[in-house]
Rosetta silent file (secondary structure, phi, psi, omega in degrees, C-alpha in Angstrom):
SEQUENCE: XXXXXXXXXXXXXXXXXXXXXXXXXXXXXXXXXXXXXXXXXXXXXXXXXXXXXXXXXXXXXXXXXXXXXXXXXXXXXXXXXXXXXXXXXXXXXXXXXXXXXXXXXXXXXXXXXXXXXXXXXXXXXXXXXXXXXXXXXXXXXXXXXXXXXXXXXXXXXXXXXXXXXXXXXXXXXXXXXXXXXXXXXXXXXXXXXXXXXXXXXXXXXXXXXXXXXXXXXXXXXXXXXXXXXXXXXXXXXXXXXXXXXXXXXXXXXXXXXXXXX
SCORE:     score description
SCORE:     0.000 S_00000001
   1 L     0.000  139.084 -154.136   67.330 -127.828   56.126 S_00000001
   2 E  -138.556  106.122  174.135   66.774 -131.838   55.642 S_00000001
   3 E  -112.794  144.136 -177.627   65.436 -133.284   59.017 S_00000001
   4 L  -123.828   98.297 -145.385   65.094 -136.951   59.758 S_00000001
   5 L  -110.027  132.282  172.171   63.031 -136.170   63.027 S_00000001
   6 L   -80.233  -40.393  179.598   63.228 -139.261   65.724 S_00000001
   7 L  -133.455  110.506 -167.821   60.365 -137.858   67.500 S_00000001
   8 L   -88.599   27.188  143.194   58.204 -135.342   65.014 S_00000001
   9 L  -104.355  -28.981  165.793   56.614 -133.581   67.509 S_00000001
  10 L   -64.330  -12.547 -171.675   59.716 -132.421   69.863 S_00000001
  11 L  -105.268    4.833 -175.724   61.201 -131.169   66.904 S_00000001
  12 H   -76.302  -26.514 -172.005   58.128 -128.292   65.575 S_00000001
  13 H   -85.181  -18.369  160.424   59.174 -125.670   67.459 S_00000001
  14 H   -32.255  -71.850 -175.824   62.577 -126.006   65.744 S_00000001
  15 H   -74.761   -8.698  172.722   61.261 -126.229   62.353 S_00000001
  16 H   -92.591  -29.366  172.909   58.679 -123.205   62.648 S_00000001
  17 H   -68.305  -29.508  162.449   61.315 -121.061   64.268 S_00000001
  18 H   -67.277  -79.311 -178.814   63.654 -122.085   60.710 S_00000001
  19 H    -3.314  -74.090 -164.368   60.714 -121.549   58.582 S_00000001
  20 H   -48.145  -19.679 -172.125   59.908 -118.148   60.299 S_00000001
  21 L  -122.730   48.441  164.096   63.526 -116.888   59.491 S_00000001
  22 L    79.755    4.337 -164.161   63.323 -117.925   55.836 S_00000001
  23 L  -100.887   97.879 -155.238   64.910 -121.191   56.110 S_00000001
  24 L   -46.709  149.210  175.274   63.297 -124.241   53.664 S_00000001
  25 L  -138.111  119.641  164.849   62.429 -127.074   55.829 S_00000001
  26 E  -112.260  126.673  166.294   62.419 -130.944   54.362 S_00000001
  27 E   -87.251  120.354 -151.917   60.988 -133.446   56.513 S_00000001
  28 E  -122.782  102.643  168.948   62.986 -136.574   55.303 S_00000001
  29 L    91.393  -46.286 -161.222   61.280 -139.853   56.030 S_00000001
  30 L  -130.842  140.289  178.948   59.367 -139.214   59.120 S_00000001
  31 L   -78.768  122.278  157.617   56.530 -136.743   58.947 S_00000001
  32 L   -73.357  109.016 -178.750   56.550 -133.245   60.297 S_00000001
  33 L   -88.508   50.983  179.048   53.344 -131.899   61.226 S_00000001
  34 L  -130.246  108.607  159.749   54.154 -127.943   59.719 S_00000001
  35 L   -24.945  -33.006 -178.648   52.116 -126.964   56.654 S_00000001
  36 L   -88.582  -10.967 -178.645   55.020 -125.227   55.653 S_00000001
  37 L   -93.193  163.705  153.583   57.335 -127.880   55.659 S_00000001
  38 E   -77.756  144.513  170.339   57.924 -130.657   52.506 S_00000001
  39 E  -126.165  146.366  172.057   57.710 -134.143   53.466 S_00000001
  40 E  -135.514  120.581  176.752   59.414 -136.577   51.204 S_00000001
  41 E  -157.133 -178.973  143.067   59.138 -140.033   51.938 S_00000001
  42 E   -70.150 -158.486  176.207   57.642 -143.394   50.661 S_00000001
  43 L  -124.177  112.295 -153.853   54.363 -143.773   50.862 S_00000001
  44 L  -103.843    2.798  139.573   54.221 -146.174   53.924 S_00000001
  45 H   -51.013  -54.524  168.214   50.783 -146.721   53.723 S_00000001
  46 H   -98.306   16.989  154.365   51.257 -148.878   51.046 S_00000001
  47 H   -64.956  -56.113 -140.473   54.444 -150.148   52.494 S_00000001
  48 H   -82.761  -39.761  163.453   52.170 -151.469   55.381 S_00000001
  49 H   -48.353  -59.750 -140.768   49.588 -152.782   52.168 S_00000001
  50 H  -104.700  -28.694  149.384   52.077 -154.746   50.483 S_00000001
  51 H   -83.045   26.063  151.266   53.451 -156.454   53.747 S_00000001
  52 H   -85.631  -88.952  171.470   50.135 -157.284   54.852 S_00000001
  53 H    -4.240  -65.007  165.846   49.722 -158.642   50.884 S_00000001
  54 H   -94.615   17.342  171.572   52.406 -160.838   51.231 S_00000001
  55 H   -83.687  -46.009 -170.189   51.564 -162.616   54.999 S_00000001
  56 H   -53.440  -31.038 -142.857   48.095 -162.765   53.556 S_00000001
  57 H   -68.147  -68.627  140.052   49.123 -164.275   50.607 S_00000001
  58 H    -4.029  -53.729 -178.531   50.759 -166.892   52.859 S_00000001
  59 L  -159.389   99.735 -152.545   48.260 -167.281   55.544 S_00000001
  60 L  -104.702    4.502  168.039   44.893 -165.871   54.933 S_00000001
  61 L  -151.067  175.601  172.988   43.485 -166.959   58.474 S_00000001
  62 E   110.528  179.760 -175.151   44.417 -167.830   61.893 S_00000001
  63 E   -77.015  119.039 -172.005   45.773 -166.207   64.820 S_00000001
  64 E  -114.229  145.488  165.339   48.226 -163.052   63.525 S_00000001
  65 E  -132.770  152.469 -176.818   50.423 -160.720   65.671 S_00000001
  66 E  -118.194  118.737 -179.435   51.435 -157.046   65.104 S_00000001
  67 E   -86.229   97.084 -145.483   54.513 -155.863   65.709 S_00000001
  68 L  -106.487  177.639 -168.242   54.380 -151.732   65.304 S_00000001
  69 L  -107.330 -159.052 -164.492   57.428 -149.225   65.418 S_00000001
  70 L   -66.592  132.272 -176.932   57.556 -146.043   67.678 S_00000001
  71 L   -69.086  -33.687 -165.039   54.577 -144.618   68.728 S_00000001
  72 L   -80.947   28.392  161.203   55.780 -140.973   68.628 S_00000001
  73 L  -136.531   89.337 -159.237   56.497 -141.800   65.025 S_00000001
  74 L   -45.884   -1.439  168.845   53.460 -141.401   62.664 S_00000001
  75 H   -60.866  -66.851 -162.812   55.187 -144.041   60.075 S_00000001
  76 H   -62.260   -4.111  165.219   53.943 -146.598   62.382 S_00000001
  77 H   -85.135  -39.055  160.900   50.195 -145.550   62.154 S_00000001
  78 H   -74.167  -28.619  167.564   50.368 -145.418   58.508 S_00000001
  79 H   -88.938    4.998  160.226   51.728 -148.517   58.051 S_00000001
  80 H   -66.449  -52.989 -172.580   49.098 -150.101   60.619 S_00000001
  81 H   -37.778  -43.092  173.909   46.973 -147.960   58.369 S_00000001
  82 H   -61.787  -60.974  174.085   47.936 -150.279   55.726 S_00000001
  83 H   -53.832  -30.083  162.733   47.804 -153.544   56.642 S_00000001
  84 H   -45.190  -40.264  163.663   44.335 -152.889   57.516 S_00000001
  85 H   -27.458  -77.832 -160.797   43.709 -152.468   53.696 S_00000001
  86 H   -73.911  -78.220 -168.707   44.357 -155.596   53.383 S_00000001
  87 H   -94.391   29.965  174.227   43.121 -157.927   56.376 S_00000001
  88 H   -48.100  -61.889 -150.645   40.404 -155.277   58.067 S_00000001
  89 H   -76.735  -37.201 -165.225   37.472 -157.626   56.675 S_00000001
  90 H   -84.057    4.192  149.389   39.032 -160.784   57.613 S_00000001
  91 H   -72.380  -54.585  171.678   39.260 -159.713   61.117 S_00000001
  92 H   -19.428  -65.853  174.043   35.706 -158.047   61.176 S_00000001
  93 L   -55.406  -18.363 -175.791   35.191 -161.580   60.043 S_00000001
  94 L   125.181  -54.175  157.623   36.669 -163.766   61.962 S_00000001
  95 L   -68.351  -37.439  167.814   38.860 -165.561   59.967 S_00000001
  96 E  -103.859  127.712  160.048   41.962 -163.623   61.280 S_00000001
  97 E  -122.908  130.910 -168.319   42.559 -162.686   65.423 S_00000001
  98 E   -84.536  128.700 -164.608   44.739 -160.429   66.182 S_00000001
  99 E  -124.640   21.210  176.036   46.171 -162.439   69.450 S_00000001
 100 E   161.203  112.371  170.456   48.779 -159.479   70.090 S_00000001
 101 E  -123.251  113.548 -170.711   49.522 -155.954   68.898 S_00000001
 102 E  -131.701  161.149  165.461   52.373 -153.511   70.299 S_00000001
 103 L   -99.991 -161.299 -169.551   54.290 -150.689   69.391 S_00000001
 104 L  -147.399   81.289 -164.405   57.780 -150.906   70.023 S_00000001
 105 H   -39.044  128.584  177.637   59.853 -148.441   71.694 S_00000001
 106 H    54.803   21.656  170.477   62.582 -146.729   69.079 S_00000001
 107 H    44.787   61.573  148.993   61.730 -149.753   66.245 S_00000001
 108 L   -98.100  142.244 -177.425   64.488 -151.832   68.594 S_00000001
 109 H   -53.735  -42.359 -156.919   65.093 -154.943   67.495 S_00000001
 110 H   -98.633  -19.122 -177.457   65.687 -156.433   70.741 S_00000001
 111 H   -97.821   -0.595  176.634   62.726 -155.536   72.616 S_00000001
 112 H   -68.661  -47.323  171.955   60.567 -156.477   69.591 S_00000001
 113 H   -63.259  -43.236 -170.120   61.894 -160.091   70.296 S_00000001
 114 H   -60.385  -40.983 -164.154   61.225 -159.873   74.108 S_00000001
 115 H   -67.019  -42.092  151.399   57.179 -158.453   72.850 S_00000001
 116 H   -27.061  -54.756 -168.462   57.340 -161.861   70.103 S_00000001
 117 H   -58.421  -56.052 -131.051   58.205 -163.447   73.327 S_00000001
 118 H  -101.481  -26.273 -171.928   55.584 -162.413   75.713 S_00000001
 119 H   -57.207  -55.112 -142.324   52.827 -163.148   72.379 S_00000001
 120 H   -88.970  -23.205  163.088   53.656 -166.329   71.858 S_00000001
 121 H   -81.089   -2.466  179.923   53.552 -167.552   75.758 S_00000001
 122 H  -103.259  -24.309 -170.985   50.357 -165.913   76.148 S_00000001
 123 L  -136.294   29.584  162.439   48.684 -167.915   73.039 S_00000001
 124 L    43.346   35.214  170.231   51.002 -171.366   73.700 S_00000001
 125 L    69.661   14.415  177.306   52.690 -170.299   70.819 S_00000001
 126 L   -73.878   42.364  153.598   49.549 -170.603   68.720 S_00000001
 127 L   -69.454   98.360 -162.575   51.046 -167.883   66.323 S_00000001
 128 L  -100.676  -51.072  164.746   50.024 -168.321   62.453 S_00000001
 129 E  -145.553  177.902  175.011   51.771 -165.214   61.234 S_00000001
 130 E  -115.040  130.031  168.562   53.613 -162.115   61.984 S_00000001
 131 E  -127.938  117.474  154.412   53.468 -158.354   59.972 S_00000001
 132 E   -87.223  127.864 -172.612   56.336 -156.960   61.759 S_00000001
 133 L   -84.502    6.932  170.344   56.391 -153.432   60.439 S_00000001
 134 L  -162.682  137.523  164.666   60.703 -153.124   59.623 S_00000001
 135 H    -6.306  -52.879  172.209   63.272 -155.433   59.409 S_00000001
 136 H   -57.846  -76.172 -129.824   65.331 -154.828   62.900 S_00000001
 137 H   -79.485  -18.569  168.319   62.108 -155.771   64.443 S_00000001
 138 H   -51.351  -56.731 -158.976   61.606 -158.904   61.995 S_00000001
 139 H   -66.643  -11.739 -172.625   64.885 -159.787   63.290 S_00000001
 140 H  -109.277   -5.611  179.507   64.063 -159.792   66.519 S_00000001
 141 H   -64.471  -59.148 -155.786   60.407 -161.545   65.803 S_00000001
 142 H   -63.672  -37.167  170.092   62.392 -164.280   64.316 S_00000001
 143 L   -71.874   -2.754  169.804   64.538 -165.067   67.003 S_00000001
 144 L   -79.229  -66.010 -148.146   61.819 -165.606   68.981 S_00000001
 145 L   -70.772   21.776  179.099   60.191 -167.665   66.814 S_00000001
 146 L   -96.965  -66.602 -159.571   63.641 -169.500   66.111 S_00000001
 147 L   -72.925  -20.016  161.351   63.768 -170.489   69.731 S_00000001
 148 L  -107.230   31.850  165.323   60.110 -172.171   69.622 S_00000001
 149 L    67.105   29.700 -164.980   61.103 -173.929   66.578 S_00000001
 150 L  -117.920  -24.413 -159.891   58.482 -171.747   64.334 S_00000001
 151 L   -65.705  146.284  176.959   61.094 -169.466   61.784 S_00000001
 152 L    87.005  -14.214 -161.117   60.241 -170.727   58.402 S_00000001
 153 L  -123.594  -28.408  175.318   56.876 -172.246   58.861 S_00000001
 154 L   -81.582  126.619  170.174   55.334 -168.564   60.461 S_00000001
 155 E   -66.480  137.787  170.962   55.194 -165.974   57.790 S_00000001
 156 E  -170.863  142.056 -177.827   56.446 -162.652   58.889 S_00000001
 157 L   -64.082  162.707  166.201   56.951 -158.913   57.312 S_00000001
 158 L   177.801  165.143  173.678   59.416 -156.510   57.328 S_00000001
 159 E  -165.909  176.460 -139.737   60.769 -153.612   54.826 S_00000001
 160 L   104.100  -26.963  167.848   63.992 -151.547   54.483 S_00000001
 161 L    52.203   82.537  138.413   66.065 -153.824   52.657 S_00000001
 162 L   -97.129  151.294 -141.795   68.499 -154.430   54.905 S_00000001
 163 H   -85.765  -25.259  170.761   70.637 -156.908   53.872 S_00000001
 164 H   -65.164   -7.915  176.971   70.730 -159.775   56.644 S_00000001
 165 H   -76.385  -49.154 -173.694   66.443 -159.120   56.338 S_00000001
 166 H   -59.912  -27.652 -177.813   67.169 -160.012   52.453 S_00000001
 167 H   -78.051  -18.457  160.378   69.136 -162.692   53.424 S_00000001
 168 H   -75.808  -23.198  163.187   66.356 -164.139   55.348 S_00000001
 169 H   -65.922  -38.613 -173.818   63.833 -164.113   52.511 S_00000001
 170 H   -70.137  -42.970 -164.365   66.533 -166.354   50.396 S_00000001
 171 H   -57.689  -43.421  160.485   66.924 -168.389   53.796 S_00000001
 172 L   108.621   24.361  162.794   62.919 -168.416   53.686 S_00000001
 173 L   -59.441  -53.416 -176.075   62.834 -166.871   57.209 S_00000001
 174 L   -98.902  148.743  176.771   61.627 -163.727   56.289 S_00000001
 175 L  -114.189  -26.470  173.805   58.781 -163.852   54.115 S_00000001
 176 L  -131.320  165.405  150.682   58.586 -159.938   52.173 S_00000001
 177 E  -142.300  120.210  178.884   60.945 -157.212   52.794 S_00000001
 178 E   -60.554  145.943 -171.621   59.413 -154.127   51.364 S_00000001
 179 L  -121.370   87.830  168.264   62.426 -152.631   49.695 S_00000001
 180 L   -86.018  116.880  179.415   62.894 -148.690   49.986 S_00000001
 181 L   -94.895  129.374  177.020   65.946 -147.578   48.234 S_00000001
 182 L   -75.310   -3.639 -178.447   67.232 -144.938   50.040 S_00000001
 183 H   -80.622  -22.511  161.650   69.408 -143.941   47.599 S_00000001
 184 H   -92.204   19.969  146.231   66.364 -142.419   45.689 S_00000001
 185 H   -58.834  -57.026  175.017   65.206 -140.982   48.645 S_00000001
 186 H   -70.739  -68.899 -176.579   68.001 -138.986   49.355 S_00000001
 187 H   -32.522  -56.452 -176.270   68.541 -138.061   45.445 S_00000001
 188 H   -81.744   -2.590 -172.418   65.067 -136.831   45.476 S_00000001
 189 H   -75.938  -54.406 -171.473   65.197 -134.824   48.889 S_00000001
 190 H   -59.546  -36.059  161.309   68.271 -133.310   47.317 S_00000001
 191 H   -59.605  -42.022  178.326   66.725 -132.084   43.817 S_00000001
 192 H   -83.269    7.534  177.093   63.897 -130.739   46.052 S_00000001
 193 H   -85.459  -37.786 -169.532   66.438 -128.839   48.425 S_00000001
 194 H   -68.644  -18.339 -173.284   68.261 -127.117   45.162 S_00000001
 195 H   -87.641  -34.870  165.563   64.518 -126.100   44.118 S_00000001
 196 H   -50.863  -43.643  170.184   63.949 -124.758   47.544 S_00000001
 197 L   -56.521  -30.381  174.652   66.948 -122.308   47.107 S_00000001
 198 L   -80.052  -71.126 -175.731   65.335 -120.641   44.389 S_00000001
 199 L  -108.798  121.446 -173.663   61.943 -120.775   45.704 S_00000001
 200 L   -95.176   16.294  179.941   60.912 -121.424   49.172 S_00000001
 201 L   -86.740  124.513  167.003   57.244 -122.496   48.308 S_00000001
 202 L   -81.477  -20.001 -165.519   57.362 -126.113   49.178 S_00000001
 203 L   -98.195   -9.956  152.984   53.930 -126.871   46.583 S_00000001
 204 L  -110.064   23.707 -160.995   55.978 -125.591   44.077 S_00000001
 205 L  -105.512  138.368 -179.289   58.806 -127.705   43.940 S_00000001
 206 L   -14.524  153.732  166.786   58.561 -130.786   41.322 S_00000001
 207 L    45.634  -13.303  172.783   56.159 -133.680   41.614 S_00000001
 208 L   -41.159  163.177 -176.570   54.845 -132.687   44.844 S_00000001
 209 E  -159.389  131.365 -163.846   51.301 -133.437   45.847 S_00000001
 210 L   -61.555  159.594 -137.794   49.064 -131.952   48.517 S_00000001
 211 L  -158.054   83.953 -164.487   49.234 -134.455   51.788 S_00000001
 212 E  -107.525  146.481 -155.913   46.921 -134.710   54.493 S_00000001
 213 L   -93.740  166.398  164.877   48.773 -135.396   57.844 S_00000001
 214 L   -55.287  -39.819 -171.365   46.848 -136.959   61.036 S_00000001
 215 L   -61.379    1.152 -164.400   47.268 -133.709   63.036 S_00000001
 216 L    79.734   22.737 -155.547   44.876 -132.410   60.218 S_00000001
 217 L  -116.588  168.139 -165.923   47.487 -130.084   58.555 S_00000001
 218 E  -144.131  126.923 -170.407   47.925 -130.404   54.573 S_00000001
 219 L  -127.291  146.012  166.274   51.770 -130.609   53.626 S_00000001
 220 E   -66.010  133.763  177.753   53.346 -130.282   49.791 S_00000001
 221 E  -157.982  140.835  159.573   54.875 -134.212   49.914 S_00000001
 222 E  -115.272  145.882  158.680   56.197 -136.282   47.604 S_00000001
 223 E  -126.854  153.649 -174.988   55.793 -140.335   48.073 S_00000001
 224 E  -113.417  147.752 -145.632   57.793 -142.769   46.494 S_00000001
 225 L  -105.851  106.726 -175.875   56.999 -146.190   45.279 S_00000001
 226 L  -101.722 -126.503 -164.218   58.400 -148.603   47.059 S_00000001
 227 L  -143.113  146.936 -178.436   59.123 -152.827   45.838 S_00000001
 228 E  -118.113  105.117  149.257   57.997 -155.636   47.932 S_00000001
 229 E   -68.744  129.677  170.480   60.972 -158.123   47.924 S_00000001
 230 L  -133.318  179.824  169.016   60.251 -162.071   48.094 S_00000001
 231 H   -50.734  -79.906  170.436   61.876 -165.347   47.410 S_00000001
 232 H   -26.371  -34.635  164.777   60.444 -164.785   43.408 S_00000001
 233 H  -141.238   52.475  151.191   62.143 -161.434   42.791 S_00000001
 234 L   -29.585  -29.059 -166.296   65.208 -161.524   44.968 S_00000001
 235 H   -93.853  -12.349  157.600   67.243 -160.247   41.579 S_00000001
 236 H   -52.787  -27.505  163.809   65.619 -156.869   41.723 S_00000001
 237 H  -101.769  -20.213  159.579   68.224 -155.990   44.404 S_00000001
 238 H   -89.809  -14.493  169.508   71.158 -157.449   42.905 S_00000001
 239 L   -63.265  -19.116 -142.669   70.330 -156.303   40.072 S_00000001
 240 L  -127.003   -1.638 -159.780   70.059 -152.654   41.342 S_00000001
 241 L    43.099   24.380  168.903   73.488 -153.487   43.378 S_00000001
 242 L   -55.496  -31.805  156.126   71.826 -152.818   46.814 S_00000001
 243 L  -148.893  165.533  170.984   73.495 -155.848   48.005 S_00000001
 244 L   -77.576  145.582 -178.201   76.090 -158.725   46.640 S_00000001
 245 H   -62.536   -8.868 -177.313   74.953 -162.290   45.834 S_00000001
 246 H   -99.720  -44.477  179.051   77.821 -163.458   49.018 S_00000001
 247 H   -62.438  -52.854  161.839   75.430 -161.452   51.384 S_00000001
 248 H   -17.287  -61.281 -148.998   72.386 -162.750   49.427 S_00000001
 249 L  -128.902   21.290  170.767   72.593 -165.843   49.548 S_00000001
 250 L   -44.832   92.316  168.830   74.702 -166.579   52.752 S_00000001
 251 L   103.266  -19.201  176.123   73.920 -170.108   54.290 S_00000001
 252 L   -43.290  124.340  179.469   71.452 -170.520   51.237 S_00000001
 253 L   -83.527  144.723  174.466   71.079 -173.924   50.561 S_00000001
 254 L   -62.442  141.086  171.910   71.568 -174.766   46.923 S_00000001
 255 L    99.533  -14.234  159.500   68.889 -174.940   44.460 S_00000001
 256 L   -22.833  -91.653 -157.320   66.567 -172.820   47.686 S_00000001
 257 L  -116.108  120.102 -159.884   66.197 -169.780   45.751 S_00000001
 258 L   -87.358   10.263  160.163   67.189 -169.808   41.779 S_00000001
 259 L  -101.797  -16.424  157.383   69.258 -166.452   42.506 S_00000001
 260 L   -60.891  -32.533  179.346   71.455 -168.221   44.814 S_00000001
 261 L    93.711    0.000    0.000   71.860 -170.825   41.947 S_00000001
């Protein structure tokens, strides 16, 4: 069984009652806290690193806001987890204030913009960057900051590689989009399902690696490596045919981005 659990705690007594009657359980994407289950995902810690990476990269002080995904979905605590990696000391320090942090009910898009909204009138729009933790919610960052006349000059994160988010890195809206391809996500959930049929020991199925979850529990998991898309290596997704160069580069102005041409 291959679960993509929306809330990964409403769904355990599910997966321990499959377990209990012999049935393989893959947590797909969003973490399961049952020892017995596989989790296969990316490793969204260092999703949350490498769009932190590139904001910093961008704007290594000033006032930053964080835009987090669902609480009852432990992605968005690892990829908090992440960004910390990166700009922990220069808050400690001083040089960065966090002037607004939220989760976001269901990673929506739309209520991401109203919490953009509510940031940026509370600090007189005295925003330096954004690490939005996924794309929808970029999109909905942006449009705020489209409406005070800030998209393009505030840096702000996002990953999924969806394609109007890619199209906003060529546009120079968006500044990363961490790029997970789901197609080897599913491809590897599916090699570990056929290994499951044979054996129903999740720690012995390829490449796996012990895991330790917040709840404390230690899961068999594979993570996958994902690619932090920017304006510099936009051609890693056309290249990979994740999206078309008319989608790309929509609205691009020429000479913008040298994969637009």
């Amino acid at each position: 069984m291959i679960i993509l659990a929306q809330d990964g705690t409403a769904i355990k007594p599910a997966v321990a009652k499959a377990i209990q009657n012999g049935v393989p359980v893959i947590a797909y994407d969003r973490l399961i806290e049952d020892p017995k289950a596989l989790y296969i995902t990316f490793d969204n810690v260092l999703v949350g690193k490498l769009e932190a990476q590139a904001v910093f990269k961008a704007k290594g002080t000033g006032n930053f806001a964080i835009i987090k995904g669902n609480k009852a979905d432990a992605n968005a605590d690892f990829l908090r987890s992440g960004m910390d990696q990166v700009i922990g000391d220069a808050v400690k320090s001083g040089a960065i204030k966090i002037v607004g942090e939220t989760y976001t009910d269901n990673w929506d898009p739309a209520k991401a913009q109203t919490n953009m909204e509510q940031i940026l009138t509370a600090n007189q729009n005295k925003v330096d960057a954004v690490l939005s933790e996924n794309d929808g919610m970029a999109g909905g960052v942006i449009a705020a900051l489209t409406a005070q006349g800030l998209a393009g000059k505030v840096p702000v994160s996002g990953q999924d590689g969806d394609k109007a988010a890619l199209n906003r890195v060529a546009l120079g809206t968006q500044t990363v989009d961490v790029w997970k391809d789901a197609r080897l996500l599913g491809k590897t959930a599916g090699e570990a399902a056929m290994q499951l049929c044979n054996n129903s020991d999740p720690s012995k199925v390829k490449g796996t690696a012990a895991f330790k979850t917040p709840g404390g529990n230690s899961l068999s998991s594979i993570l996958l490596t994902p690619n932090p898309i920017t304006k510099d290596n936009l051609k890693d997704v056309l290249d990979a045919g994740w999206i078309t160069k008319a989608d790309l580069c929509q609205g691009v102005a020429a000479g913008k981005v040298s994969v637009c041409g």
